[in-house]
C-alpha positions in Angstrom: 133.3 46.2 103.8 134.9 46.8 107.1 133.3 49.6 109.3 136.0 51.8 110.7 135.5 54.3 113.4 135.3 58.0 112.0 138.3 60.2 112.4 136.9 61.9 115.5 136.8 58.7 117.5 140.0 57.3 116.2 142.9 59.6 117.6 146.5 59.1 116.1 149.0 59.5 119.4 152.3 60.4 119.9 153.1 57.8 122.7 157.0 58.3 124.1 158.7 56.0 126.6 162.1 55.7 128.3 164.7 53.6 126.7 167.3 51.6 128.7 169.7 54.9 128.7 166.8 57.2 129.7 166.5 58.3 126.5 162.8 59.6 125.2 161.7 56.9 122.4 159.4 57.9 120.0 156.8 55.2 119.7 154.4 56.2 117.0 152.3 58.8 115.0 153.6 61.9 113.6 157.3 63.4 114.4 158.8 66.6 112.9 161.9 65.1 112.4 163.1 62.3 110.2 163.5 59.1 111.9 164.3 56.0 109.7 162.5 53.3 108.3 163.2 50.4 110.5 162.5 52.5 113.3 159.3 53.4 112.5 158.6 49.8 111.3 160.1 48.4 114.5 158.1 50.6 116.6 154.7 49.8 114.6 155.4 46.0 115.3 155.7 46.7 118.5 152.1 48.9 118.9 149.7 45.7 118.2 148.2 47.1 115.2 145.3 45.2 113.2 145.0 47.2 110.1 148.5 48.3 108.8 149.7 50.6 105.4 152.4 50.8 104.5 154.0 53.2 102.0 157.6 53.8 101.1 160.2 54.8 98.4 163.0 51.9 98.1 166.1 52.7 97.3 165.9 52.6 93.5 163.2 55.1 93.7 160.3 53.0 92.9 156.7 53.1 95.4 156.1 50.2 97.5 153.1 49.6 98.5 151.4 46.9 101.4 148.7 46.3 103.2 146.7 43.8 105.6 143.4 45.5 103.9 141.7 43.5 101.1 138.9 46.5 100.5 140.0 49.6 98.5 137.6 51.5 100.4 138.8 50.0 103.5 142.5 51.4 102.9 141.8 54.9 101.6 139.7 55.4 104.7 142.9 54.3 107.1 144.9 56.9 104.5 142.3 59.5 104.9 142.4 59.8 108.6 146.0 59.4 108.5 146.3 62.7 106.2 143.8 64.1 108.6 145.6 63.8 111.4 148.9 64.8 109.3 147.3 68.6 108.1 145.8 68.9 112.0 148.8 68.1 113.4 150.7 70.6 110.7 148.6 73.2 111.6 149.1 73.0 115.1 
C-alpha cells in the first residue's frame, strides 16, 4: 500500500491566477460557487497531479467513478482528506 502524507501535512489550496483579460481564475480546491465540470477538470490537468479521483453524475444520472489508485485503502484515504478539508473549509 501506498503511504500518503496525513491530512495535516497535506494542505488542499485555493491557488488563483490572472487570465489573459485580468480576470481571477480559479485554479483548484474548494469554491463556494458552482463552476463546471470541464473547468475543474481542465484546471486539475493543468496542477501536475499524481494521484487523481474522480467522481461525477453524468447526464443520465448515473455515478462515475475513476481513479489512478489501484489500492482501496489508497483511495478512501485521498477521499478522506478531501472531505476533511471540505467540513474545515465549511466551517470556516
Amino acid at each position: 500500500m501506498t503511504r500518503l502524507p496525513t491530512a495535516a501535512k497535506r494542505r488542499v489550496k485555493n491557488p488563483v491566477a490572472l487570465d489573459e483579460a485580468g480576470n481571477v481564475e480559479f485554479l483548484g480546491g474548494f469554491s463556494r460557487v458552482a463552476v463546471p465540470a470541464e473547468r475543474v477538470l481542465h484546471q486539475a490537468g493543468l496542477a501536475g497531479l499524481t494521484q487523481v479521483i474522480v467522481v461525477g453524475v453524468a447526464p443520465d444520472g448515473t455515478l462515475y467513478f475513476a481513479g489512478s489508485e489501484a489500492q482501496a485503502p489508497d483511495i478512501l484515504w485521498l477521499l478522506e482528506l478531501a472531505k476533511r478539508q471540505l467540513l474545515e473549509n465549511a466551517a470556516s
